[in-house]
MIDOZA-877659 format. One line per field, with one value per residue: residue number from 0; residue in one letter; z, x, y of N, C-alpha, C, O in turn. Coordinates in Angstrom, 2 decimals. Layout:
num <- [NUM:...]
residu <- [A:...]
n_pz <- [Z:...]
n_px <- [X:...]
n_py <- [Y:...]
ca_pz <- [Z:...]
ca_px <- [X:...]
ca_py <- [Y:...]
c_pz <- [Z:...]
c_px <- [X:...]
c_py <- [Y:...]
o_pz <- [Z:...]
o_px <- [X:...]
o_py <- [Y:...]
//
This chain:
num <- [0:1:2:3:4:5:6:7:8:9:10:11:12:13:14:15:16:17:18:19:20:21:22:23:24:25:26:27:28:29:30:31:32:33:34:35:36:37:38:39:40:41:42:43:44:45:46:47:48:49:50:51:52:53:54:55:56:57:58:59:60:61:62:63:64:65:66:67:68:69:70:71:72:73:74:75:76]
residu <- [X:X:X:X:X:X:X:X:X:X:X:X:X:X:X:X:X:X:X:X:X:X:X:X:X:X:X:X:X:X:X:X:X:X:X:X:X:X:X:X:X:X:X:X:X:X:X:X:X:X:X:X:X:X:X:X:X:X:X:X:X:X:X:X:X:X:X:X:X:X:X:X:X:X:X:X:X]
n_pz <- [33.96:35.12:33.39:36.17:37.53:35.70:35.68:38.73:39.05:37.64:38.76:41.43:40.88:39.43:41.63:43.32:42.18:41.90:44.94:45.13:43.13:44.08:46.21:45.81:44.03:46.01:47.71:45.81:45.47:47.59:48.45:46.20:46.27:49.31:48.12:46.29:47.86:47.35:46.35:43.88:40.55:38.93:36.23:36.96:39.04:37.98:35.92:37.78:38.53:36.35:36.14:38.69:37.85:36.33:37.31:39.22:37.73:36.95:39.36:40.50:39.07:38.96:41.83:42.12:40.18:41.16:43.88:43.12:42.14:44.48:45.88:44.37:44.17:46.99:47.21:45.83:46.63]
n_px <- [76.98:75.88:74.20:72.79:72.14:69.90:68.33:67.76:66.79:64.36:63.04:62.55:60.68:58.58:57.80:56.95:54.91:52.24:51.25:51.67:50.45:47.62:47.78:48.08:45.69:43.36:43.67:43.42:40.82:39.47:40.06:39.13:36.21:35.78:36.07:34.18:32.15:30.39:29.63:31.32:31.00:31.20:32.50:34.00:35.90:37.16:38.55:40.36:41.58:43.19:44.72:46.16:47.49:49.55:50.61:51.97:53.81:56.07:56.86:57.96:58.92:61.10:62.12:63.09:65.43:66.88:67.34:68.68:70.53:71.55:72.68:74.17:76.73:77.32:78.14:80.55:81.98]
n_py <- [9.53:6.39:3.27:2.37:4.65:5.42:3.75:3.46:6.20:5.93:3.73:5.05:7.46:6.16:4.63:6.13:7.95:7.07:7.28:10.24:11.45:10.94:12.31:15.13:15.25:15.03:17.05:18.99:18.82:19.00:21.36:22.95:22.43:23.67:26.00:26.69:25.90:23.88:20.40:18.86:17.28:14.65:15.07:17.73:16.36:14.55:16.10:17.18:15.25:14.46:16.51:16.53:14.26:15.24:17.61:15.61:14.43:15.94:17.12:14.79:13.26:15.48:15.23:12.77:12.83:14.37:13.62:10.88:12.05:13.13:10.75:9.49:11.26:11.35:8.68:8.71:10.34]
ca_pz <- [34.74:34.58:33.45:37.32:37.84:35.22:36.38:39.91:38.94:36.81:39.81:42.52:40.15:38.93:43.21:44.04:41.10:42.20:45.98:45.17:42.15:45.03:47.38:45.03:43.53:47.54:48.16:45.26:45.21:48.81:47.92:44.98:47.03:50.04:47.66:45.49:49.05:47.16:45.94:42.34:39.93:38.33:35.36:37.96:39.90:36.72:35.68:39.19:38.47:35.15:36.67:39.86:37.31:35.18:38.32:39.85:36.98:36.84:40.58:41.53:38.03:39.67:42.85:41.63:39.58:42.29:44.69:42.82:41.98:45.68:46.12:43.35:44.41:48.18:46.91:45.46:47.36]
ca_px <- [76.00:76.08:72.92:72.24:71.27:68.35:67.60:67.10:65.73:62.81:61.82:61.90:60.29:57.33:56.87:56.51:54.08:50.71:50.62:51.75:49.06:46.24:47.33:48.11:44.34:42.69:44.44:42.86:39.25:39.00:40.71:37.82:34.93:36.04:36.11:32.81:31.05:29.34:30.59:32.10:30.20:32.64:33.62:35.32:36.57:38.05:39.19:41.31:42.67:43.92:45.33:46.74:48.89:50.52:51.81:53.03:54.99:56.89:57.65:58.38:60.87:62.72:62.36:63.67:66.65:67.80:67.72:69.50:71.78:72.99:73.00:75.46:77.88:77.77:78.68:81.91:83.19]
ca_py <- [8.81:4.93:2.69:1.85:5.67:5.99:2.67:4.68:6.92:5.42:3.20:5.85:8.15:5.27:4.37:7.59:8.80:7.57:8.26:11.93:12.35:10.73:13.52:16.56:15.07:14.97:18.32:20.29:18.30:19.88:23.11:23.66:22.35:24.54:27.83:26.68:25.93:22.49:19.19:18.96:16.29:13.41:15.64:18.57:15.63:13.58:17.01:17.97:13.82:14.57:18.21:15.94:13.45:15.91:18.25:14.83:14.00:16.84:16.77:13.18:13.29:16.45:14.96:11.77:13.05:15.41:12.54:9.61:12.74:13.12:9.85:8.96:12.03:10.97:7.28:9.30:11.60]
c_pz <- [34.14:34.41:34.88:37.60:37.09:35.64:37.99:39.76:37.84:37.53:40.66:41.87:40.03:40.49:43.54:43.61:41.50:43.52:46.11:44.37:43.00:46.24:46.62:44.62:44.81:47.89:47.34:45.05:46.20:48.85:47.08:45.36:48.40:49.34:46.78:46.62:48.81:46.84:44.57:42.27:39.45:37.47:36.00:37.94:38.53:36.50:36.92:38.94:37.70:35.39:37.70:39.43:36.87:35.84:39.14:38.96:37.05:38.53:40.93:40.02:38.80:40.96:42.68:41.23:40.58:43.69:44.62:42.34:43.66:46.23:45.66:43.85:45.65:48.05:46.49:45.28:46.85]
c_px <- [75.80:74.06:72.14:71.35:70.12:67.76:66.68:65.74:64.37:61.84:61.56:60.31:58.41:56.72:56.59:54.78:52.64:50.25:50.65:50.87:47.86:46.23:47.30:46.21:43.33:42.70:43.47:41.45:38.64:39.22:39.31:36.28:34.87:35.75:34.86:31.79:30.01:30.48:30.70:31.46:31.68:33.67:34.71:36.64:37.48:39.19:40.44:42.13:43.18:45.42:46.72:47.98:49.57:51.56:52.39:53.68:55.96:57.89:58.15:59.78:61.73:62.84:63.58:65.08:67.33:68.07:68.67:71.01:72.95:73.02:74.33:77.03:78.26:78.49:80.36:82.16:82.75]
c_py <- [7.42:4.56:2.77:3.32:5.50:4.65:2.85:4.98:6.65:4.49:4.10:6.79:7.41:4.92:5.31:8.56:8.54:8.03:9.78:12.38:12.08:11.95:14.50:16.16:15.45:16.38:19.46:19.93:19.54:21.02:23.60:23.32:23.40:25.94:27.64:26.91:24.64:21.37:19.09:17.60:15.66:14.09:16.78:17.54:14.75:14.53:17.49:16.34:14.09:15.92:17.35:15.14:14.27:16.52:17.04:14.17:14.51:16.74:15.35:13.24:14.26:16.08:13.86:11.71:13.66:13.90:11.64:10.81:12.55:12.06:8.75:9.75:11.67:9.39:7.34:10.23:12.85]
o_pz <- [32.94:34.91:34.87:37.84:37.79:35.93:38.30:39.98:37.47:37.35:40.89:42.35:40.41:40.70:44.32:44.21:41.50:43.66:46.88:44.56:42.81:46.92:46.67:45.07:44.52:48.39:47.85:44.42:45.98:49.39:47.43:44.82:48.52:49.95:46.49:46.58:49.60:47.00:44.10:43.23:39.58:37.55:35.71:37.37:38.68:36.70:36.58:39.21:38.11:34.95:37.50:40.01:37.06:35.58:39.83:39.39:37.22:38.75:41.94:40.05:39.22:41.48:43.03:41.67:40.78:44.15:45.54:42.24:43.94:47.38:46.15:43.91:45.78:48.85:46.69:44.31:47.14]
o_px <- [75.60:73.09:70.98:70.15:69.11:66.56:65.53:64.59:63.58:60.64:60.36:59.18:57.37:55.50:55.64:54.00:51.84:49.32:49.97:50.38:46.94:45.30:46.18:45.44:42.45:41.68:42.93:40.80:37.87:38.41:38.62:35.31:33.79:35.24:34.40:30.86:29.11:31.70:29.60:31.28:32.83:34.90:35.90:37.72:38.69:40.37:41.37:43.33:44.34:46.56:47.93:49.07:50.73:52.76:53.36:54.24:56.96:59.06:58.84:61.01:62.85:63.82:64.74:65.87:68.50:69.15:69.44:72.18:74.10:73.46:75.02:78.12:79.48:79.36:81.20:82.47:83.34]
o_py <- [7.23:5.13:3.17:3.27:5.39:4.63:2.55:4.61:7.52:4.31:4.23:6.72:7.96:4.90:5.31:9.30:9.47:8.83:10.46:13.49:12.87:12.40:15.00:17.01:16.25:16.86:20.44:20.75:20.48:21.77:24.55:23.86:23.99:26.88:28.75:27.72:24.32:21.40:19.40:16.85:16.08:14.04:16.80:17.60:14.53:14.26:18.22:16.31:14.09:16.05:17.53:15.09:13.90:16.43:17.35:13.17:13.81:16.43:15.18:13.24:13.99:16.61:14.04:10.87:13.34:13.53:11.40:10.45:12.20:12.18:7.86:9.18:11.58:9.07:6.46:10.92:13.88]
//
């Protein structure tokens, strides 16, 4: 794998990373206010942001790598 891939993949990866931690974050605020039945104070809500970056690291990197992967193999053959 040449420079240009991790080059790829470290911008797709970095554009991708905060609108997917603002929805995975949106997703489980309302998820844990829905099953409490009230509204979560700052520290929940900080707490479900901190929760929200970590699982969109993980995905937007394997998203990322798997992407610039079949992008490189369709480029050759």
């Amino acid at each position: 794998m040449s420079l240009s891939f991790y080059l790829w993949f470290i911008l797709l990866a970095a554009m991708l990373f905060i609108p997917v931690s603002n929805l995975i974050w949106v997703v489980s605020v309302r998820r844990l206010q829905r099953k409490l039945g009230t509204t979560l104070d700052s520290k929940a809500v900080h707490g479900q942001k901190v929760r929200a970056r970590f699982i969109s690291l993980f995905l937007v990197a394997l998203f990322s790598w798997f992407f610039n992967l079949w992008l490189s193999s369709a480029n050759h053959g």
